[in-house]
C-alpha positions in Angstrom: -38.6 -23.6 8.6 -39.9 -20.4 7.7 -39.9 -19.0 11.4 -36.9 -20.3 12.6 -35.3 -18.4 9.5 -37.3 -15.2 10.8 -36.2 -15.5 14.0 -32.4 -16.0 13.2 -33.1 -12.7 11.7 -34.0 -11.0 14.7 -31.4 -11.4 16.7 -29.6 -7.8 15.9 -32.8 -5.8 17.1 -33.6 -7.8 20.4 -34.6 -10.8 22.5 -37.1 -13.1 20.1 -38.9 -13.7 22.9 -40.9 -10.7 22.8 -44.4 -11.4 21.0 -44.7 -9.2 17.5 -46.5 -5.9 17.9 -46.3 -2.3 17.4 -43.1 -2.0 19.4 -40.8 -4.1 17.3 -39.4 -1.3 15.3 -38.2 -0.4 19.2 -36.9 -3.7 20.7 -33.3 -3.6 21.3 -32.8 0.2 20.3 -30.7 -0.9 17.7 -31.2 0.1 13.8 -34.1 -0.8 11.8 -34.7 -1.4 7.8 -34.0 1.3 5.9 -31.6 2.7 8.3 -28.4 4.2 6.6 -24.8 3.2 8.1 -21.2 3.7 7.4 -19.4 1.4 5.2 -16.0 1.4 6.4 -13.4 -0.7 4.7 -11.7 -1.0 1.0 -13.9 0.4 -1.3 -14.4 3.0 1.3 -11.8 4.3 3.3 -12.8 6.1 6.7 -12.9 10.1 6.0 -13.1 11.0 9.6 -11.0 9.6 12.7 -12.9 5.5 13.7 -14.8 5.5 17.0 -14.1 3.4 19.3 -16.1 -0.1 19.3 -18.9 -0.2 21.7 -20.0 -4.0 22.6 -23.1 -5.1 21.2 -25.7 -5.6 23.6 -27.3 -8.0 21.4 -24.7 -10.5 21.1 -24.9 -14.1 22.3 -23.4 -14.2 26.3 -19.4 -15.2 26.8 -17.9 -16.1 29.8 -16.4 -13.5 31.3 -13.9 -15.0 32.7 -12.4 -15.1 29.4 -12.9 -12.3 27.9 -10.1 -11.3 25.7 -8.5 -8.0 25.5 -10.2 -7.0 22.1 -13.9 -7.4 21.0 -14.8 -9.4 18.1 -15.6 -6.7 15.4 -19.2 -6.0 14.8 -20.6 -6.0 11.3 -20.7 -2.1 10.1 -18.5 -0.9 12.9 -15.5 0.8 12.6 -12.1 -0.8 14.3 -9.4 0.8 16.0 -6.2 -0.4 15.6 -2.9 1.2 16.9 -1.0 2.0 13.0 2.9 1.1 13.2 5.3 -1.0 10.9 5.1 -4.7 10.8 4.1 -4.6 14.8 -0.3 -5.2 15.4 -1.3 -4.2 19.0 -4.9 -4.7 20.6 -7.2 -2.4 20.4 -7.4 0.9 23.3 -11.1 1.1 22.9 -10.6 -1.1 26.2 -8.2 -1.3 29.1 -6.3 -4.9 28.2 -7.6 -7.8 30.5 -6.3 -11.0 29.0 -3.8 -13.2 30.6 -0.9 -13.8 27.8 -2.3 -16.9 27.1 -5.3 -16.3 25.8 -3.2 -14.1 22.6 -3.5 -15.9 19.4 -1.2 -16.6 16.8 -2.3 -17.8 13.4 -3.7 -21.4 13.3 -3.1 -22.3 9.8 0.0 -24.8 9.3 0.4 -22.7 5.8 1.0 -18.9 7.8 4.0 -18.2 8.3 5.5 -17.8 11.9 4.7 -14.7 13.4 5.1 -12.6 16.6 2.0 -13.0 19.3 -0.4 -10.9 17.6 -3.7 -9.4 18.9 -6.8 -11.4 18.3 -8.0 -9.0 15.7 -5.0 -8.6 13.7 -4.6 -12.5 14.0 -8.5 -12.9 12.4 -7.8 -10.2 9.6 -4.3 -12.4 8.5 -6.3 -15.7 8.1 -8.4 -13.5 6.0 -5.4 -12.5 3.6 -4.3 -16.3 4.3 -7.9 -17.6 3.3 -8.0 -15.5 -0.2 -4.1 -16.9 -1.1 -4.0 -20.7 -0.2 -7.4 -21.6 1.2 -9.4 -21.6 -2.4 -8.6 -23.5 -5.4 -9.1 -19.5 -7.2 -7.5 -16.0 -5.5 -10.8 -13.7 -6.1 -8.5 -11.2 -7.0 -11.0 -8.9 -6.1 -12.0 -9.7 -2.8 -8.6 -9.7 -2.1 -8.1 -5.7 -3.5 -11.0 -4.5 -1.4 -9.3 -6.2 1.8 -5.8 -4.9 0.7 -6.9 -1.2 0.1 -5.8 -0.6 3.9 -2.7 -2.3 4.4 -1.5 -5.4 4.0 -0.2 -7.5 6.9 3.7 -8.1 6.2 3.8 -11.6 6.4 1.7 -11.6 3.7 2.7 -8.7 1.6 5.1 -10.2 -0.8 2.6 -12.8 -1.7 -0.1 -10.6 -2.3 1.7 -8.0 -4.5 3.2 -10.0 -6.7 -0.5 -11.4 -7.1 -1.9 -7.7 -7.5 0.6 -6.9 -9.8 -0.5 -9.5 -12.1 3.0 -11.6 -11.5 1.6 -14.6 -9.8 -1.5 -16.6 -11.3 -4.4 -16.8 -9.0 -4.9 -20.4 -9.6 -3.0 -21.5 -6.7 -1.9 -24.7 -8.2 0.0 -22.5 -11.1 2.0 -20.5 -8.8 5.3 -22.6 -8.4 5.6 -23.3 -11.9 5.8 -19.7 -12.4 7.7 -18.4 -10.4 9.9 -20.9 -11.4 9.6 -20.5 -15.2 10.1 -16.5 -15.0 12.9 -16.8 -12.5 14.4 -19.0 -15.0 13.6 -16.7 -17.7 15.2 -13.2 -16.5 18.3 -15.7 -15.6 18.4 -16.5 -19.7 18.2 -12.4 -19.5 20.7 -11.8 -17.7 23.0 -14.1 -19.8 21.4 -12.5 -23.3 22.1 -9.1 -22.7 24.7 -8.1 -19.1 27.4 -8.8 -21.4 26.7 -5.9 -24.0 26.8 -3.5 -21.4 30.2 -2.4 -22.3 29.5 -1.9 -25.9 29.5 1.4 -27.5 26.2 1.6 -28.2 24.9 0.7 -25.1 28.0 2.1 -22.5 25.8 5.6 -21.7 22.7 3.8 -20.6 25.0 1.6 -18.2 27.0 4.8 -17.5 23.9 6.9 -16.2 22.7 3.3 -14.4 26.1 3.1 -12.0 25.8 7.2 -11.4 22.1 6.6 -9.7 22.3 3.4 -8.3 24.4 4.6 -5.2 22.0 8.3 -5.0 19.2 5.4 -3.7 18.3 5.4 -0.5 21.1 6.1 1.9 20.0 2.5 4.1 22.5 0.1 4.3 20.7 -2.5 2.3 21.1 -0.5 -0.8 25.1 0.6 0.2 25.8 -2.7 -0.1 27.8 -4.1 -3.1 25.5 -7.5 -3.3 22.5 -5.5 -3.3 24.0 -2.5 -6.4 25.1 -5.5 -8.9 21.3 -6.8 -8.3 20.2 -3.5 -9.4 22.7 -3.3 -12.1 21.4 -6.0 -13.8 17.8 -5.7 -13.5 17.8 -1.6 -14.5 20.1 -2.7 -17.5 18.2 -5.8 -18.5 14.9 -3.8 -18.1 16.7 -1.1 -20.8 17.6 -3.8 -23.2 13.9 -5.0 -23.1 12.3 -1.3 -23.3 14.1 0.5 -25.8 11.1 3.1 -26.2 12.3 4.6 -22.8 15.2 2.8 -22.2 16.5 4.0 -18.8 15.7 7.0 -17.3 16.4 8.2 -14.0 14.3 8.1 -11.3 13.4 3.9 -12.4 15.7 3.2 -9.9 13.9 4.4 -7.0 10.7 2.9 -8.3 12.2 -0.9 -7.9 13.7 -0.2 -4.2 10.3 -0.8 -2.5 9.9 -4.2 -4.3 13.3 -5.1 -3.6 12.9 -4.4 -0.2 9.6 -6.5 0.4 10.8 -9.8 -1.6 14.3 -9.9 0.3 12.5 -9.6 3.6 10.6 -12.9 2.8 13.5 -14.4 3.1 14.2 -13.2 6.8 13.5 -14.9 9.7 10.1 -14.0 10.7 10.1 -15.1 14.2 12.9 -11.7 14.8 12.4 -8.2 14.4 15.2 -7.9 11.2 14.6 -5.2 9.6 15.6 -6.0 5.4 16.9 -2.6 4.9 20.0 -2.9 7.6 20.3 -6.9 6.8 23.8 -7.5 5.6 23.1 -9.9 2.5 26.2 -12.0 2.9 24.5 -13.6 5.7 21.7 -14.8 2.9 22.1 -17.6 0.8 22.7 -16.6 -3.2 19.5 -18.6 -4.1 17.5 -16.0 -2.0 18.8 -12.6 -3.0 18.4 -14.2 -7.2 15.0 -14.7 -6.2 14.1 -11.3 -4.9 16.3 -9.7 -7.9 13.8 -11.9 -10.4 10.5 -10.8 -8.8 11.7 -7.8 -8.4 12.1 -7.1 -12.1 9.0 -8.4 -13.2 7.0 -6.7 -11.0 8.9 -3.1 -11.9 8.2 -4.4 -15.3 4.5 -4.8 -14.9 4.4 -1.3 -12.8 6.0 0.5 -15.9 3.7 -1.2 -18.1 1.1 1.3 -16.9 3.0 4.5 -16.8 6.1 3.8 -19.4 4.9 7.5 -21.2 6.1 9.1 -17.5 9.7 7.8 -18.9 9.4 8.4 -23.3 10.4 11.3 -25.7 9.4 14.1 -23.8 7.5 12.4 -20.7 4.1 13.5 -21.8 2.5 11.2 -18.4 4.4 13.9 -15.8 3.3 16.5 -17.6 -0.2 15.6 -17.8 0.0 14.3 -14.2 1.4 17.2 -13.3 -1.4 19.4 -15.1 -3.8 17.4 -13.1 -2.2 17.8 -10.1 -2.5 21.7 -10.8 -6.0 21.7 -11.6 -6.8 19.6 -8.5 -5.2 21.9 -6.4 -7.1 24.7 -7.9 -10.4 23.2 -7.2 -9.5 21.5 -3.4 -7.4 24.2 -2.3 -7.4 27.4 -3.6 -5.8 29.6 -1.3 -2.7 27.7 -1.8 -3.3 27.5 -5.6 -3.8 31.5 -5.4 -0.5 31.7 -2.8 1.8 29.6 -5.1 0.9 31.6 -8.3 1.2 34.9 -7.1 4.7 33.9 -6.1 5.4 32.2 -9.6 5.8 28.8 -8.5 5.1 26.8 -11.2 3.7 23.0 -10.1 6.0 21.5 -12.8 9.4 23.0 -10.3 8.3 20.8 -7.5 6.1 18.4 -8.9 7.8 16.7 -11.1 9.8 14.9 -9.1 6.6 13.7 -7.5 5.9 12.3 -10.7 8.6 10.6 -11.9 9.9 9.1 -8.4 6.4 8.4 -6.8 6.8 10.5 -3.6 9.6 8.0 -3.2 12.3 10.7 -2.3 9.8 12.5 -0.4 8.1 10.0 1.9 10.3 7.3 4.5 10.1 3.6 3.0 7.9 2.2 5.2 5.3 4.9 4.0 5.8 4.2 0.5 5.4 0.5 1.0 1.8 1.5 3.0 1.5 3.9 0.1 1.6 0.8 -2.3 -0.6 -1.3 -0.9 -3.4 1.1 -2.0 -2.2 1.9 -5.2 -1.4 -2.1 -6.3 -5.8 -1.9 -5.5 -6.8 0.6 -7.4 -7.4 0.5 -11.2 -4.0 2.2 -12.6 -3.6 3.4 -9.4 0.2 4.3 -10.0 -1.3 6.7 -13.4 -4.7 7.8 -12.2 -4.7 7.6 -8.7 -0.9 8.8 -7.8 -2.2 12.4 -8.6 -5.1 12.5 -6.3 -2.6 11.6 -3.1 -0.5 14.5 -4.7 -3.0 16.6 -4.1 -3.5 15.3 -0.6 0.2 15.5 0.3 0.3 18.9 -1.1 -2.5 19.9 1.5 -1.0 18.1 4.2 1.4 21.5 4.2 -1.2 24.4 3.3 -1.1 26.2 6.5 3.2 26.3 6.4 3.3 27.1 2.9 1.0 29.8 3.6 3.4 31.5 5.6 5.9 31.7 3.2 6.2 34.8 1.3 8.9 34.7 -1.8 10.1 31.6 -4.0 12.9 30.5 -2.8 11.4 30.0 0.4 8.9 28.4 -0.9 11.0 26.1 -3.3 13.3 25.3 -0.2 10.2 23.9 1.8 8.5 21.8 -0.8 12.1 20.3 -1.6 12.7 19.6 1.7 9.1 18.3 3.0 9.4 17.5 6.8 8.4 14.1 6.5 10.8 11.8 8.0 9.1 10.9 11.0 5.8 10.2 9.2 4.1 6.4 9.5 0.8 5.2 8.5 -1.5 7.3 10.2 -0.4 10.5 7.8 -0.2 8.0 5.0 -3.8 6.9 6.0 -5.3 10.7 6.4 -3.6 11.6 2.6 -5.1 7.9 1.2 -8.8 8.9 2.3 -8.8 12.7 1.3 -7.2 11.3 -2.3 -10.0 8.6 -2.4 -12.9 11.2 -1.5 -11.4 14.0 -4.4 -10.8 10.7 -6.9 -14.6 9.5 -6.2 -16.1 13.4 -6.8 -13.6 14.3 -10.0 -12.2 11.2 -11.5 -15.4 10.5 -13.1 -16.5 14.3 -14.0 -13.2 15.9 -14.9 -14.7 18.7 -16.2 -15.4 19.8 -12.5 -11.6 20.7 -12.5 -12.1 23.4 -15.3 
């Protein structure tokens, strides 16, 4: 028993075959004990752009014939995958040589339909499928350090309402309560909507109805369906908070939710896009639903950064400070560049802060944005400041060039962003997690 264990062992530095010498340390060329390789993945986001994946020599003899146009991924190695929204495409670390058949869709009766995906992308959506619905338990870890980057669509709504704390892991539970809190902000809605006319509370409902229609300029939120959802769950959320109460800029911060939970209710087998759906076409049940989840999971969001919205709004300014002294430390020709032409962080910074980058960055690059952040540990407090700092680098060498104020105030308010998708969103997430990991945990260093 003891050798067939050994030899098991040995397959990943050459044939077994070979007798047991001096040269074993050099059968196969491949890496011996002790030898130090990337970790690529979750906890630890790729700094530099991924190789391409090599084949390993090693690795048990497949019929060529039907090879597929991807290699299985090899433990340690980095993976290339083409970024873009919603759509996964094979792998160009190899010209394509598989007839259509041999694409695979998900296998699992419980994933939902989907577009022919690559075999990769197919594999790493059973994983997400595996973690929800395969185990009595959601390791809600495990399922962080595969979510830190991206989350397949399909999949997304289910796993950030279980990120955010809003479904129960215990898979049996989950019905029951989604059902009970659906019920619940319903018994909301018929507590407190009618009092929005009252003296006392006509302002908040006032300034609610002046932002509502400032939100993103897509259809989806031009739509009257989709304000009166955001009416009510902005007000109700007022009622229930009356430390804050409403302040402006919450309403961006639900959009992205709101967004996700319709488009679970889409056909997945088409290429509808939620923001241009027209939600008359959708049944009543299905846009109540996405207006429920939606406000508990803004509610649990603004559990962790509700002083960004009190007296004052002590969180943006010390975000904001931090943000500064990050800057400072990561960048300091900027820093130097931006002080000498009195532009004070708090002028364009703040509404960093208080929307999220959510006025600064397309949708589909918030929701990417999210994913991380719905990982981390108070990623929307501690970590938002860090990919501040990234974005902010992102335009060094421009803002460089700028030489008085207003110029420079023009270009930070109007960030040329728009046709941004993952890939930038990718390069700001793994400079943010590199300056988190070297400061977070010795903030005296940005002294």
């Amino acid at each position: 028993m003891a050798e067939s264990s050994s030899s098991k062992k040995m397959v990943g530095f050459g044939s077994t075959s070979q007798p047991q010498g001096k040269s074993f340390w050099k059968r196969g060329g491949g890496r011996v004990p002790g030898t130090v390789k990337p970790v690529f993945g979750a906890q630890h986001p790729p700094l530099n752009a991924p190789l391409a994946t090599s084949p390993n020599p090693t690795s048990p003899v497949r019929d060529k014939s039907k090879k597929s146009a991807t290699q299985e991924p090899i433990a340690g190695s980095p993976v290339v995958v083409k970024p873009g929204p919603l759509q996964f495409t094979a792998s160009t670390s190899a010209p394509s040589t598989s007839p259509p058949e041999n694409k695979v869709t998900t296998p699992s009766a419980s994933t939902p339909k989907l577009p022919v995906l690559s075999e990769r992308e197919a594999h790493r959506l059973q994983k997400f499928v595996r973690l929800i619905e395969g185990v009595p338990q959601t390791p809600l870890e495990d399922l962080s350090k595969l979510s830190w980057s991206g989350i397949p669509n399909p999949v997304r709504h289910t796993v950030w309402k279980l990120l955010s704390g809003y479904l129960p892991a215990n898979v049996e539970r989950r019905k029951a309560t989604l059902d009970r809190k659906r019920n619940e902000y319903r018994s909301f809605v018929k507590q407190y909507f009618h009092t929005r006319l009252q003296p006392q509370h006509k302002e908040t409902f006032h300034q609610i109805n002046i932002d509502i229609p400032r939100m993103s300029p897509t259809s989806l939120f031009q739509q009257p369906i989709a304000q009166e959802c955001f009416e009510r769950l902005l007000y109700i959320w007022a009622m229930r908070h009356p430390a804050s109460s409403y302040v402006q800029g919450m309403n961006d911060l639900a959009t992205p939710f709101f967004v996700i939970f319709l488009g679970s209710h889409l056909d997945p087998t088409t290429d509808e896009d939620p923001q241009t759906t027209e939600l008359s076409k959708l049944g009543e049940e299905a846009i109540a639903e996405a207006e429920a989840d939606t406000y508990w999971c803004l509610t649990k969001l603004m559990d962790g950064i509700q002083d960004n919205y009190t007296f004052a709004q002590p969180g943006i300014q010390m975000k904001v400070h931090k943000l500064k002294e990050l800057v400072k430390r990561v960048d300091a020709p900027l820093f130097s560049h931006l002080e000498n032409n009195s532009m004070e962080f708090m002028e364009f910074a703040f509404r960093w802060m208080n929307n999220l980058l959510i006025r600064e960055l397309p949708l589909q690059c918030i929701i990417r944005l999210w994913d991380t952040y719905l990982c981390e540990r108070d990623g929307f407090a501690t970590f938002h400041p860090y990919v501040c700092a990234a974005f902010l680098n992102q335009f060094s060498k421009e803002l460089l060039q700028l030489t008085d104020f207003q110029a420079l105030m023009i270009y930070l308010q109007n960030l040329p962003t728009s046709d941004w998708d993952e890939r930038q969103v990718n390069e700001i997430l793994a400079s943010a997690y590199q300056w988190k990991y070297s400061f977070n945990d010795a903030p005296s260093h940005l002294n």
